[in-house]
PDB file of N, CA, C and O in Angstrom:
ATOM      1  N   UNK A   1      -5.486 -13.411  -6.000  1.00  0.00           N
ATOM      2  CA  UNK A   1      -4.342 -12.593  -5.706  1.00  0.00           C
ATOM      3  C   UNK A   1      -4.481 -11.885  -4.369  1.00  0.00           C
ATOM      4  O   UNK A   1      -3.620 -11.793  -3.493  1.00  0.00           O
ATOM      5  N   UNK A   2      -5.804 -11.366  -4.366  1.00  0.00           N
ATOM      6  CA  UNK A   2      -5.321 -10.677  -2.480  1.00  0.00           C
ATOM      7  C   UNK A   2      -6.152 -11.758  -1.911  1.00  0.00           C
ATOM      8  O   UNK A   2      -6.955 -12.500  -2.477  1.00  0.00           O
ATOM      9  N   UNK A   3      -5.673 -11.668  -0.255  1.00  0.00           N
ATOM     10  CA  UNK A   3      -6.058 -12.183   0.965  1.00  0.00           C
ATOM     11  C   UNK A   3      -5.188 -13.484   1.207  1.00  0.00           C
ATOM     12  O   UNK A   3      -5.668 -14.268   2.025  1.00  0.00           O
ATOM     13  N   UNK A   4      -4.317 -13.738   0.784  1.00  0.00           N
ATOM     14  CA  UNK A   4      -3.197 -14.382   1.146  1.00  0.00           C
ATOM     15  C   UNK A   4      -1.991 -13.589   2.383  1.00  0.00           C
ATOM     16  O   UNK A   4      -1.544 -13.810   3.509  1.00  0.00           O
ATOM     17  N   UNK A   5      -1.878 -12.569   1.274  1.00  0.00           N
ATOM     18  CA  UNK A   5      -0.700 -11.866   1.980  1.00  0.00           C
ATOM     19  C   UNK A   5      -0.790 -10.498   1.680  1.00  0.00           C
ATOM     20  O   UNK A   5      -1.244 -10.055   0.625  1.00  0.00           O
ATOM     21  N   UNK A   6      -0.246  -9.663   2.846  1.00  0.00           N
ATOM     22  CA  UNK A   6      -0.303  -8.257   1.915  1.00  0.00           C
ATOM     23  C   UNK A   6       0.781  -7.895   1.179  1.00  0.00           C
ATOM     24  O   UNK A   6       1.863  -8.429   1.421  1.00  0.00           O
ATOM     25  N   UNK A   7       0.688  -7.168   0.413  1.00  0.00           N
ATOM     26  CA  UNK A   7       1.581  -7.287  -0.638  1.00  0.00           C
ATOM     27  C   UNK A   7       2.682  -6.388  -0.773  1.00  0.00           C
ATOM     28  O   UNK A   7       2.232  -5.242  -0.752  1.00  0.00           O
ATOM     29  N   UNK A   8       4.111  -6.395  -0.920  1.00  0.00           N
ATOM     30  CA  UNK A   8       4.758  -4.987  -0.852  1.00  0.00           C
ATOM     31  C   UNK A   8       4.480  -4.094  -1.975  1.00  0.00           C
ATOM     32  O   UNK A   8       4.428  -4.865  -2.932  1.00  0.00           O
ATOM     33  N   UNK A   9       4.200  -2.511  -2.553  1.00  0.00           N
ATOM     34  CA  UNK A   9       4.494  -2.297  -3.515  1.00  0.00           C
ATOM     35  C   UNK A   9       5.496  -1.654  -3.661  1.00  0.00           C
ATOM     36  O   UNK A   9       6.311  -1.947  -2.786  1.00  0.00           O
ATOM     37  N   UNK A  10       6.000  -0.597  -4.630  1.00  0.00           N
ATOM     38  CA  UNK A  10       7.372   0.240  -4.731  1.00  0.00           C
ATOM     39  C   UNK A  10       6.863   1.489  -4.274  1.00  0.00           C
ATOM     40  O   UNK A  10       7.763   2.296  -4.042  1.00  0.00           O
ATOM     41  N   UNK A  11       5.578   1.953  -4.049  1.00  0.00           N
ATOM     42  CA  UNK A  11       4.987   2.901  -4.086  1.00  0.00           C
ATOM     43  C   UNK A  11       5.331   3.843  -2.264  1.00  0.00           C
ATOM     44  O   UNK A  11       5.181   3.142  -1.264  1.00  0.00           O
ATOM     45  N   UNK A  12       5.644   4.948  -2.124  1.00  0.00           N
ATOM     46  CA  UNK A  12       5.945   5.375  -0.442  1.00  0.00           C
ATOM     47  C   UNK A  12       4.257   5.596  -0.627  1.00  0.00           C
ATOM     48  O   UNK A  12       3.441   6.069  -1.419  1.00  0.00           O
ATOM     49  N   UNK A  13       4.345   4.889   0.716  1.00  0.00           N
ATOM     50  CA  UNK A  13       2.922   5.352   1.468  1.00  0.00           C
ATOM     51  C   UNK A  13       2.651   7.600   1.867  1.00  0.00           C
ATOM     52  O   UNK A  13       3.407   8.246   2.592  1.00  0.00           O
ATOM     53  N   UNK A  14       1.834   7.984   1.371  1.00  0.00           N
ATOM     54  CA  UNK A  14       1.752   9.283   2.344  1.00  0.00           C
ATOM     55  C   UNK A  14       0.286   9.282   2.291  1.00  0.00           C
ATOM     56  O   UNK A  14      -0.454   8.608   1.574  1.00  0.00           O
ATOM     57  N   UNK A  15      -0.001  10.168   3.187  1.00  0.00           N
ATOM     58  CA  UNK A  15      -1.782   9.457   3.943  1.00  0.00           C
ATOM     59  C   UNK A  15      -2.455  10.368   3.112  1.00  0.00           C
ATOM     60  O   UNK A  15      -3.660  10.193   3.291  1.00  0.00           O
ATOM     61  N   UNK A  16      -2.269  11.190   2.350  1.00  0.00           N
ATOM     62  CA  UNK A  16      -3.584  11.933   1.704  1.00  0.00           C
ATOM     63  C   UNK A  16      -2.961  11.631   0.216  1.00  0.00           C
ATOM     64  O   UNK A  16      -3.620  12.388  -0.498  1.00  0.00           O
ATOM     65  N   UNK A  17      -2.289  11.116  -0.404  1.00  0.00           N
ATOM     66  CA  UNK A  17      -1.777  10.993  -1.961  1.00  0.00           C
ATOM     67  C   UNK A  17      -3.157  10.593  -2.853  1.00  0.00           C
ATOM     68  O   UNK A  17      -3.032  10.644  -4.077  1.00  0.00           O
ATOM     69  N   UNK A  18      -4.191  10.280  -2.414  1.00  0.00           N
ATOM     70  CA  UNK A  18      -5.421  10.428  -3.330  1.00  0.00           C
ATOM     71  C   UNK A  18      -6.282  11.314  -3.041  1.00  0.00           C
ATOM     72  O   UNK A  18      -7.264  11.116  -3.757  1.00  0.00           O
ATOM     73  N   UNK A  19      -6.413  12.041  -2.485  1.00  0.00           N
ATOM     74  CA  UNK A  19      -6.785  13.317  -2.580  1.00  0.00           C
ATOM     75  C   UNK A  19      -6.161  14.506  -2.609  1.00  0.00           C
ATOM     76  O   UNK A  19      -6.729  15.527  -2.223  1.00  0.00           O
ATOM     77  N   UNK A  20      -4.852  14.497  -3.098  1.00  0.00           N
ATOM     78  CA  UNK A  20      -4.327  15.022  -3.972  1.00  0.00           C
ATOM     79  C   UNK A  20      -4.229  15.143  -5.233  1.00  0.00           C
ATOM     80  O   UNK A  20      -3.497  15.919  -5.848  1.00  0.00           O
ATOM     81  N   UNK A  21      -5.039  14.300  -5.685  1.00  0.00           N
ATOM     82  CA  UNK A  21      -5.252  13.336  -6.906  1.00  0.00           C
ATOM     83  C   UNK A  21      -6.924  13.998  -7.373  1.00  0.00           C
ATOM     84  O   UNK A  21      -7.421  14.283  -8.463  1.00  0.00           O
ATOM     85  N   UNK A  22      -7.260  14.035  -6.440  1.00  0.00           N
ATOM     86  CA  UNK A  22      -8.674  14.085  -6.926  1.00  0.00           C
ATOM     87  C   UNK A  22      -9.461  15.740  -7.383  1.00  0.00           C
ATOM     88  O   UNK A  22      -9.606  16.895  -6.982  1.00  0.00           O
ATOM     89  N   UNK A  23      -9.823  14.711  -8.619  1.00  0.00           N
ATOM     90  CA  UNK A  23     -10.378  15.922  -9.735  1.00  0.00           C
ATOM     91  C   UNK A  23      -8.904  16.074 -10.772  1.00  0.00           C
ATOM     92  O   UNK A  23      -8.485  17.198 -11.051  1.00  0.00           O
ATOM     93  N   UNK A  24      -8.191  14.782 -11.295  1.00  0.00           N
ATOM     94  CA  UNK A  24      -7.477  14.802 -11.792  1.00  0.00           C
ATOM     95  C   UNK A  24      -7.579  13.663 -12.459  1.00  0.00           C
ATOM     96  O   UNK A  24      -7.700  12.593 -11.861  1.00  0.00           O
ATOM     97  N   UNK A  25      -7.539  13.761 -13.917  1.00  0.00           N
ATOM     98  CA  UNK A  25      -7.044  12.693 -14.373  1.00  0.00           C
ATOM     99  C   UNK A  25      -6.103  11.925 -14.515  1.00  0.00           C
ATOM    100  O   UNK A  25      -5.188  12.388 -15.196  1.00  0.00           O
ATOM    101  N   UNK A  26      -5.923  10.604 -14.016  1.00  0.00           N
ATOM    102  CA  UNK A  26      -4.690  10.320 -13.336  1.00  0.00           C
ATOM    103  C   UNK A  26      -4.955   8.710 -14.466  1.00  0.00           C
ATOM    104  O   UNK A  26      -6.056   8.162 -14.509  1.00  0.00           O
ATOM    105  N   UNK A  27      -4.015   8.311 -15.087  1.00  0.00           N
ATOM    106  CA  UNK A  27      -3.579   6.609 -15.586  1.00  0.00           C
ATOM    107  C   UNK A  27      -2.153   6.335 -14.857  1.00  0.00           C
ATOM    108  O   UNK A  27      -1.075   6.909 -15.018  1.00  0.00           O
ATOM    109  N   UNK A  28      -2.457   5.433 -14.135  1.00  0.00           N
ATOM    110  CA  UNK A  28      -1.022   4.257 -13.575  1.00  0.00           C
ATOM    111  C   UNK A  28      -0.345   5.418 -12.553  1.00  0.00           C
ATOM    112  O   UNK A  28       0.766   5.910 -12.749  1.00  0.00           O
ATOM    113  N   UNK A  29      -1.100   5.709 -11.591  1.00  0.00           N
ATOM    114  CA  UNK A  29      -0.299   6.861 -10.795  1.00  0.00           C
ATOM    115  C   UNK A  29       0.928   6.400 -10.235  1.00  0.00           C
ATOM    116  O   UNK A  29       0.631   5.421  -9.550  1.00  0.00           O
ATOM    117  N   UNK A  30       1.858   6.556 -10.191  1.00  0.00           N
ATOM    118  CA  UNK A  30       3.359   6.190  -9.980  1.00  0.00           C
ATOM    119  C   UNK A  30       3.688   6.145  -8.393  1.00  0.00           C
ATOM    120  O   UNK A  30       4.737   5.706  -7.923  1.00  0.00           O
ATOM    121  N   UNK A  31       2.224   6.866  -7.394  1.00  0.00           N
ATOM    122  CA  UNK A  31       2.744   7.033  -6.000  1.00  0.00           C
ATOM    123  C   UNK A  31       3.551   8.458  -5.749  1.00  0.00           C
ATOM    124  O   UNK A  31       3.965   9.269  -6.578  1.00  0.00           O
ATOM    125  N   UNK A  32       3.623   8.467  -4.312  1.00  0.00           N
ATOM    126  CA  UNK A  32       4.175   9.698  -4.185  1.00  0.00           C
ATOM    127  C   UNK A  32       6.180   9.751  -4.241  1.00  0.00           C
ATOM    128  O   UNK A  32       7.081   8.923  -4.376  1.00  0.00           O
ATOM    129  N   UNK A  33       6.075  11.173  -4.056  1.00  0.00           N
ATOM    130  CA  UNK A  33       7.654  11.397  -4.219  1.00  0.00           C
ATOM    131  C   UNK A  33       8.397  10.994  -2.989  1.00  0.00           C
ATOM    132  O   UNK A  33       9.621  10.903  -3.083  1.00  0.00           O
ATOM    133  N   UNK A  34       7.781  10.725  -1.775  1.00  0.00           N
ATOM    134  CA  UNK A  34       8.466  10.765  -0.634  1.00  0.00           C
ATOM    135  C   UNK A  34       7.199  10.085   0.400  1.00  0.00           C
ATOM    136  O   UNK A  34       6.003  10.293   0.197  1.00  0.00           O
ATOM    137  N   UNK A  35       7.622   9.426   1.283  1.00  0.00           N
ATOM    138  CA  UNK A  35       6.756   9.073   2.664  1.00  0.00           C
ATOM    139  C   UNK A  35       6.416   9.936   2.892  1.00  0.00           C
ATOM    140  O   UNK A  35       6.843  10.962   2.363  1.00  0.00           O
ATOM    141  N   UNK A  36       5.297   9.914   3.976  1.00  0.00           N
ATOM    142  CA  UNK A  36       4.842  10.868   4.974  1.00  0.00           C
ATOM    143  C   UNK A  36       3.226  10.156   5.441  1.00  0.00           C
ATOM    144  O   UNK A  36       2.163  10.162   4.819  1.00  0.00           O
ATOM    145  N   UNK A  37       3.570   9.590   6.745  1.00  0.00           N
ATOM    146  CA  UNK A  37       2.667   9.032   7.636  1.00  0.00           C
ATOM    147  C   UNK A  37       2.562  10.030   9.231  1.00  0.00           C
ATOM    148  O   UNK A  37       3.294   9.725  10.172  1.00  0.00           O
ATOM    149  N   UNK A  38       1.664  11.096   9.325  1.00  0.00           N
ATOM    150  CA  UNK A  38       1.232  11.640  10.506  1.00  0.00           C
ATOM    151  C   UNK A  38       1.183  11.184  11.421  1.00  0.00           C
ATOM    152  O   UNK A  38       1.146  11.947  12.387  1.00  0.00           O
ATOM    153  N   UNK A  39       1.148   9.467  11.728  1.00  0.00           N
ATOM    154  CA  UNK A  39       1.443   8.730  13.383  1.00  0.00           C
ATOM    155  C   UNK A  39       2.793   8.728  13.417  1.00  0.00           C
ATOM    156  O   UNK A  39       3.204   9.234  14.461  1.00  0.00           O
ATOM    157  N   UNK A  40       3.654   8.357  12.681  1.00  0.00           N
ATOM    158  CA  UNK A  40       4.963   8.644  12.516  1.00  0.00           C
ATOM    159  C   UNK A  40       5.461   9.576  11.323  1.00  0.00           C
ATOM    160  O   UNK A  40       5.407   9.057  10.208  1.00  0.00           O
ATOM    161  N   UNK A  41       5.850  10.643  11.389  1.00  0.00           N
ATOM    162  CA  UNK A  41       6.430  11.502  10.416  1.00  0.00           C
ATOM    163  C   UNK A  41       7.711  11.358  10.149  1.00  0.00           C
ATOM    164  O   UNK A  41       8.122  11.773   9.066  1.00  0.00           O
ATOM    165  N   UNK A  42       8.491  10.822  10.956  1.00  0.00           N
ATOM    166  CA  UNK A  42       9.861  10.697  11.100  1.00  0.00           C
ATOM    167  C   UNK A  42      10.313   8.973  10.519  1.00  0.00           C
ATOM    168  O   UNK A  42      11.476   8.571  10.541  1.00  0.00           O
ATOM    169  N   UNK A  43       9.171   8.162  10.043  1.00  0.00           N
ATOM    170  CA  UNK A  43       9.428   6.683   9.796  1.00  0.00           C
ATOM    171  C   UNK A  43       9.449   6.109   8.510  1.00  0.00           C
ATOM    172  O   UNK A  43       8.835   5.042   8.527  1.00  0.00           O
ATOM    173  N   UNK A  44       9.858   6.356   7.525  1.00  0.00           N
ATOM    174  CA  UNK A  44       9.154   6.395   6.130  1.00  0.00           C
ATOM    175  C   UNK A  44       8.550   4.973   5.861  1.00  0.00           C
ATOM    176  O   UNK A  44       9.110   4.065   6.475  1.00  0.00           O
ATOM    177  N   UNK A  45       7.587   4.653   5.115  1.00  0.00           N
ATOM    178  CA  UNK A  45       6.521   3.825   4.952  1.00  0.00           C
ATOM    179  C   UNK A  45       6.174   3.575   3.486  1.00  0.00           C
ATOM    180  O   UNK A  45       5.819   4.533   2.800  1.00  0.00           O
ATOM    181  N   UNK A  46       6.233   2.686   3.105  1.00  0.00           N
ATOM    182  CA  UNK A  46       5.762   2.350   1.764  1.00  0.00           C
ATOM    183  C   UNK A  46       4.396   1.159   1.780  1.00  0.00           C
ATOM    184  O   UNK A  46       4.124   0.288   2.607  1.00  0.00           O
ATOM    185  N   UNK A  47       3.846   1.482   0.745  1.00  0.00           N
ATOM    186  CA  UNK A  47       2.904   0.879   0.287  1.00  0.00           C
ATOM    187  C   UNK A  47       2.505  -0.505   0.690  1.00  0.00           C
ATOM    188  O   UNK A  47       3.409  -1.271   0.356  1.00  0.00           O
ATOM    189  N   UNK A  48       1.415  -1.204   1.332  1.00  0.00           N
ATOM    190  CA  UNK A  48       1.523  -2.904   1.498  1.00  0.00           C
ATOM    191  C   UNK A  48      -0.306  -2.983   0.718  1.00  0.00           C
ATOM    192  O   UNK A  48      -1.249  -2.335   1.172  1.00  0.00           O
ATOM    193  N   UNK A  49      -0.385  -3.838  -0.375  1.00  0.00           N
ATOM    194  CA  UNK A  49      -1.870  -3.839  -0.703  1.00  0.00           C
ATOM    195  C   UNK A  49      -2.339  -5.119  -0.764  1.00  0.00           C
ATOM    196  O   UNK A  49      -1.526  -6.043  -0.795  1.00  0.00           O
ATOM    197  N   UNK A  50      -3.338  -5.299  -0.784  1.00  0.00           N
ATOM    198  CA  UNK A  50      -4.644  -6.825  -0.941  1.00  0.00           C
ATOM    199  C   UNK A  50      -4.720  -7.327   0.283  1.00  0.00           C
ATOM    200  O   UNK A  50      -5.035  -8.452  -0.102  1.00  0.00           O
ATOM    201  N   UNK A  51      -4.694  -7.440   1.507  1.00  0.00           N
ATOM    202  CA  UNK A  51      -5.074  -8.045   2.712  1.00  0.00           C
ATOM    203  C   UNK A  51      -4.571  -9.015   2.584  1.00  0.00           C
ATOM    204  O   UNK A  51      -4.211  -9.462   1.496  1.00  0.00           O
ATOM    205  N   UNK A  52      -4.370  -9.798   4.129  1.00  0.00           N
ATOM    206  CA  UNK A  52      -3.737 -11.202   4.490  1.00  0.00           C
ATOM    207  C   UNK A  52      -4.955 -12.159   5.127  1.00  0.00           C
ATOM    208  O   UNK A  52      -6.132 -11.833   5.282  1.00  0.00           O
ATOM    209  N   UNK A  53      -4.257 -13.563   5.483  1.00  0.00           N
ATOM    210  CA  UNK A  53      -4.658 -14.165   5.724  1.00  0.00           C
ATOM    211  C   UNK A  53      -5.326 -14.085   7.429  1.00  0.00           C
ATOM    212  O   UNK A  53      -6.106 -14.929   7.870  1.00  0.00           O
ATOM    213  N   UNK A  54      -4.923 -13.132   8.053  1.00  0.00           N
ATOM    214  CA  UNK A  54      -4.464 -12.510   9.188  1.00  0.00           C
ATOM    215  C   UNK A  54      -6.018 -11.190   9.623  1.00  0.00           C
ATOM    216  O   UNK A  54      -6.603 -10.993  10.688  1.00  0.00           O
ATOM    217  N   UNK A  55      -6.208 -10.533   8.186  1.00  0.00           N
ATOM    218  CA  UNK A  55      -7.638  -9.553   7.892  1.00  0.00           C
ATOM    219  C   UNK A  55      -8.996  -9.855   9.163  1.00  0.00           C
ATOM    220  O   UNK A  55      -9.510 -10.910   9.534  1.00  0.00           O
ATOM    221  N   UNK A  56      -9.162  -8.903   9.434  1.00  0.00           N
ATOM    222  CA  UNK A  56     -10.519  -9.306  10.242  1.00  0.00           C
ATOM    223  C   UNK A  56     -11.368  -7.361   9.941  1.00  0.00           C
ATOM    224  O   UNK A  56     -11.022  -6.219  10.244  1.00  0.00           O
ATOM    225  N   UNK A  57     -12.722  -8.071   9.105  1.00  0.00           N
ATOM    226  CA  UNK A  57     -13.034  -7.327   8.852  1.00  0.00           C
ATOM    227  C   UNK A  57     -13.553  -5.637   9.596  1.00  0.00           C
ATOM    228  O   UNK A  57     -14.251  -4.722   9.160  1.00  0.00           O
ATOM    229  N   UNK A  58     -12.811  -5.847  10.862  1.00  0.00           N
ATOM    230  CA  UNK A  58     -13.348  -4.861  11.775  1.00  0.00           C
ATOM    231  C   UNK A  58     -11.941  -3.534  11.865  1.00  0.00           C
ATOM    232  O   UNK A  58     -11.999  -2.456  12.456  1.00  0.00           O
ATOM    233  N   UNK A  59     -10.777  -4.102  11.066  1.00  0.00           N
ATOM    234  CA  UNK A  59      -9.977  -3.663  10.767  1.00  0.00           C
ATOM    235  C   UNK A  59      -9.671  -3.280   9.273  1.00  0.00           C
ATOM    236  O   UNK A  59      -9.299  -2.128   9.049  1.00  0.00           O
ATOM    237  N   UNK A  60      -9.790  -4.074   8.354  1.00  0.00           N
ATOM    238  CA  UNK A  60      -9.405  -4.410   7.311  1.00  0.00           C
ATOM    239  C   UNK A  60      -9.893  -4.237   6.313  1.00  0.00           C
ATOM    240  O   UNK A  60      -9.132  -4.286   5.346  1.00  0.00           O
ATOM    241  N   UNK A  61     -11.299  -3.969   6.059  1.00  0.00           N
ATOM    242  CA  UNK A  61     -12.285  -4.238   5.416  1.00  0.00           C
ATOM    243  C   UNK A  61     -12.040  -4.636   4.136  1.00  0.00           C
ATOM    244  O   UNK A  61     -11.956  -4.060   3.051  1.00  0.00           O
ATOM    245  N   UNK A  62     -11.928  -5.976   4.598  1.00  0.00           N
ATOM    246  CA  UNK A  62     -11.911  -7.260   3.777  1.00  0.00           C
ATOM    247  C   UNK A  62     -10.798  -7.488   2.647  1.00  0.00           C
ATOM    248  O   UNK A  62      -9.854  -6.707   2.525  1.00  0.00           O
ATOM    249  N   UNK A  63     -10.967  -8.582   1.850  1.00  0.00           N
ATOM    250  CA  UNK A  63      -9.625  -8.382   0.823  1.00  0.00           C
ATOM    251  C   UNK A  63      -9.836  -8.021  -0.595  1.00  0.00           C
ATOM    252  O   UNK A  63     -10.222  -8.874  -1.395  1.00  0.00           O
ATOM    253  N   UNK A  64      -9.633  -6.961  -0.900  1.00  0.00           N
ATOM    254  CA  UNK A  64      -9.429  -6.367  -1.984  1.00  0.00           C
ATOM    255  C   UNK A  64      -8.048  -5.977  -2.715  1.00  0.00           C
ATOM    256  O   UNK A  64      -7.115  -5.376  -2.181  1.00  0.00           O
ATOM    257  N   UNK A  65      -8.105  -6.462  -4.108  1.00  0.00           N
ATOM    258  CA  UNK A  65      -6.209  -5.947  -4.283  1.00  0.00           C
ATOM    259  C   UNK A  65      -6.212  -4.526  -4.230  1.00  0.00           C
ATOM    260  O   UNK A  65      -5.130  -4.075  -4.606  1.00  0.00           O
ATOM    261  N   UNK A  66      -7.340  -3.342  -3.778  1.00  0.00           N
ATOM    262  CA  UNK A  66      -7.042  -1.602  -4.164  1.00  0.00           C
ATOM    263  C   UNK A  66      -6.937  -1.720  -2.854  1.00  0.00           C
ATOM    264  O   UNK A  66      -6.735  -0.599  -2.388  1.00  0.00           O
ATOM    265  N   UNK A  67      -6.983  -2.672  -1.883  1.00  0.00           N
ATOM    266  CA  UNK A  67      -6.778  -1.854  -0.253  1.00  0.00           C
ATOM    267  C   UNK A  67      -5.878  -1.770   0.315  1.00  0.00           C
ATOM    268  O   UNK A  67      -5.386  -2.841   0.670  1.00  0.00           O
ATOM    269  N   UNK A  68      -5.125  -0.425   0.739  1.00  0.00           N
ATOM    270  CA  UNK A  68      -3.932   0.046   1.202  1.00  0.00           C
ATOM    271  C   UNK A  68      -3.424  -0.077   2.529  1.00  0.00           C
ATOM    272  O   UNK A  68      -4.157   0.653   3.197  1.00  0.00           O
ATOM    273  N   UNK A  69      -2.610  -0.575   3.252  1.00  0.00           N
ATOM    274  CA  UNK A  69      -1.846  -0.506   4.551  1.00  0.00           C
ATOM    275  C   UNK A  69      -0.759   0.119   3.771  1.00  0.00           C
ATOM    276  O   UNK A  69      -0.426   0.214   2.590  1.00  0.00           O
ATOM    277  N   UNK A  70      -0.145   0.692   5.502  1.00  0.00           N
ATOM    278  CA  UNK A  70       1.259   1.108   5.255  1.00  0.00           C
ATOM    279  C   UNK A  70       2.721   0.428   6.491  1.00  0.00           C
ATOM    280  O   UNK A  70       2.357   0.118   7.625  1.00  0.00           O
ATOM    281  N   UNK A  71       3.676   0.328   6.261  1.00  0.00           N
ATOM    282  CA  UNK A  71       4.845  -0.301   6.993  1.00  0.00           C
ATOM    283  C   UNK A  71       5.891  -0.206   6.575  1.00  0.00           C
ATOM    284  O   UNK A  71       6.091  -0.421   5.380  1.00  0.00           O
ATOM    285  N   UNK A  72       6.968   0.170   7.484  1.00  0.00           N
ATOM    286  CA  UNK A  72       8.250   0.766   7.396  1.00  0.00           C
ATOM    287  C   UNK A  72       8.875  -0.791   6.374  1.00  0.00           C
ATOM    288  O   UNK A  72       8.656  -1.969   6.656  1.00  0.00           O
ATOM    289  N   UNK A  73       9.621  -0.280   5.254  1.00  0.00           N
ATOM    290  CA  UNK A  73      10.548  -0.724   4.183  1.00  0.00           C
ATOM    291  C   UNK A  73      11.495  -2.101   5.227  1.00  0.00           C
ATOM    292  O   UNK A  73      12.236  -2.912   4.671  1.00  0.00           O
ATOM    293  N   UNK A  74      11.312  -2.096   6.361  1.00  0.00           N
ATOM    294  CA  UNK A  74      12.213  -3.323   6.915  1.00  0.00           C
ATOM    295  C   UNK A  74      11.625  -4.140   7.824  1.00  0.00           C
ATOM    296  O   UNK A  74      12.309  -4.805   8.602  1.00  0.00           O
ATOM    297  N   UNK A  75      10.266  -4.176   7.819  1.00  0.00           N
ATOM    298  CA  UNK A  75       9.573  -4.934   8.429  1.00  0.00           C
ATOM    299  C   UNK A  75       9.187  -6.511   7.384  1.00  0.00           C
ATOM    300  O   UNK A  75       8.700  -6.541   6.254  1.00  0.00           O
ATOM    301  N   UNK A  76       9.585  -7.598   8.201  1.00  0.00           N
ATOM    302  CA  UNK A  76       8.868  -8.652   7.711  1.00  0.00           C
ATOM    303  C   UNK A  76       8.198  -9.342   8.418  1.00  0.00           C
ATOM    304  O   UNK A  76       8.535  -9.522   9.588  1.00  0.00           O
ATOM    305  N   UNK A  77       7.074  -9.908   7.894  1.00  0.00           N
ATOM    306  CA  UNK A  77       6.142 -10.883   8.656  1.00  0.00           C
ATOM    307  C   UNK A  77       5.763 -11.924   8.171  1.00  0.00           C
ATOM    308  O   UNK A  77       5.759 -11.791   6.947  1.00  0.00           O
ATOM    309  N   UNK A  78       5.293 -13.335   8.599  1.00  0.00           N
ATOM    310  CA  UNK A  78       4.935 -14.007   8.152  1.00  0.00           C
ATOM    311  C   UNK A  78       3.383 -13.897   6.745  1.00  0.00           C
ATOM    312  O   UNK A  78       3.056 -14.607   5.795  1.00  0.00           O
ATOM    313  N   UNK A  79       2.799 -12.523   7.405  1.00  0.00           N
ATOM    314  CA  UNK A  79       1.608 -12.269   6.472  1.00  0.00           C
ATOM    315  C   UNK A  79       2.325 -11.331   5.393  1.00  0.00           C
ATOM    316  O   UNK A  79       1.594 -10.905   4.497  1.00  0.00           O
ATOM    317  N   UNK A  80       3.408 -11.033   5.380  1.00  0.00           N
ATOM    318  CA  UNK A  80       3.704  -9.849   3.623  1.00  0.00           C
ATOM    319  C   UNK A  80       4.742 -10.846   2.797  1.00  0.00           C
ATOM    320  O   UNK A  80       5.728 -11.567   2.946  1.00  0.00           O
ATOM    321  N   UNK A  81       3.804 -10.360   1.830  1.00  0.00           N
ATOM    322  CA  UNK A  81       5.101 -10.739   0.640  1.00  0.00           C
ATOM    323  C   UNK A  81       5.293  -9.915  -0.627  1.00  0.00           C
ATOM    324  O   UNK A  81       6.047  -8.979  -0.359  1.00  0.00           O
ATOM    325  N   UNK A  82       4.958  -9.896  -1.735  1.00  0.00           N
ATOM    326  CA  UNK A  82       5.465  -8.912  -2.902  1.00  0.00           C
ATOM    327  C   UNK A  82       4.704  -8.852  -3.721  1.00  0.00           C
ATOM    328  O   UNK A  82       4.530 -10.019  -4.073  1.00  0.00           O
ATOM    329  N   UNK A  83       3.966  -8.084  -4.416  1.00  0.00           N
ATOM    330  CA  UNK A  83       3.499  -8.069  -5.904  1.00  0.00           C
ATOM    331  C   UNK A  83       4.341  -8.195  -6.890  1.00  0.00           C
ATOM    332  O   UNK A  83       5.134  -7.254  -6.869  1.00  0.00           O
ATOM    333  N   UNK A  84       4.592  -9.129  -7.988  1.00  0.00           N
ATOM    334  CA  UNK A  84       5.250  -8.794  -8.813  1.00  0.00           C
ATOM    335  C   UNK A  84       4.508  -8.254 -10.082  1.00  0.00           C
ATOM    336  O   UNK A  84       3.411  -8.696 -10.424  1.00  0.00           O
ATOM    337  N   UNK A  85       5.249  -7.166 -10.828  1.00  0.00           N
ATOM    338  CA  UNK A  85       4.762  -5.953 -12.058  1.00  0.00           C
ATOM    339  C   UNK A  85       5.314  -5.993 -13.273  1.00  0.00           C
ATOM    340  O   UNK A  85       6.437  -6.494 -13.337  1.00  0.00           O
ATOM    341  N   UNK A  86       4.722  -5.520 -14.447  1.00  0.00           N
ATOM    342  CA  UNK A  86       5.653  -5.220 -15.196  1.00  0.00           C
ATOM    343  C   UNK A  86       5.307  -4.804 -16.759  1.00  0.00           C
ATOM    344  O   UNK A  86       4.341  -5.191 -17.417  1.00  0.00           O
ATOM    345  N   UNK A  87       6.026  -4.196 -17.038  1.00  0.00           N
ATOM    346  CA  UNK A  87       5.435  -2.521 -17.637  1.00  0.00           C
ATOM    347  C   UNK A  87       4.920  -3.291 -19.087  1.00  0.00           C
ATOM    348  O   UNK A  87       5.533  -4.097 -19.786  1.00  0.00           O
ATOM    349  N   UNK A  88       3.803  -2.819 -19.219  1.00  0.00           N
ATOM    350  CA  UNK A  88       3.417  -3.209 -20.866  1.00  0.00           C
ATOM    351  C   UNK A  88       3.751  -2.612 -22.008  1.00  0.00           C
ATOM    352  O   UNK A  88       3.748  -1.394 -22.185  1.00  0.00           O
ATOM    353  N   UNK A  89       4.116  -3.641 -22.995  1.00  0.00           N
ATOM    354  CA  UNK A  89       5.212  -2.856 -24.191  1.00  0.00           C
ATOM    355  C   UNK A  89       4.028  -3.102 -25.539  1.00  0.00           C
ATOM    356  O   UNK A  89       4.298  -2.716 -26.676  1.00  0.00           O
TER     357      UNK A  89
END
């Protein structure tokens, strides 16, 4: 599943949302309420996870499905595509 592509999730990217987290018990954290990326504050950004085919470990460090990038909701590239989810009953 990762290092194909990175993956979209539903989740807004904001740069400290796990350490906000921490020292909390947290199951299936839902992500934050709103973007917020400090190189751009003004760009909102959601979630991209598992690395692409594209990864070089001097950037990337390596492919894992927990590893997080972030990119504005209207960007496409040949390296993203989608996770698909779905809720257990």
């Amino acid at each position: 599943m990762a290092g194909n592509v990175w993956e979209w999730c539903s989740d807004w990217y904001h740069h400290d949302y796990y350490q906000q987290l921490e020292g909390k018990l947290t199951v299936n954290p839902q992500g934050p309420d709103k973007s917020y990326d400090p190189q751009e504050p003004y760009n909102a950004k959601r979630s991209l996870r598992g690395g692409s085919f594209l990864c070089n470990d001097s950037y990337c460090s390596g492919y894992r499905v927990a590893r997080r990038m972030k990119s504005s909701p209207d960007t496409g590239l040949e390296h993203t595509g989608f996770r698909c989810v779905r809720d257990r009953k």
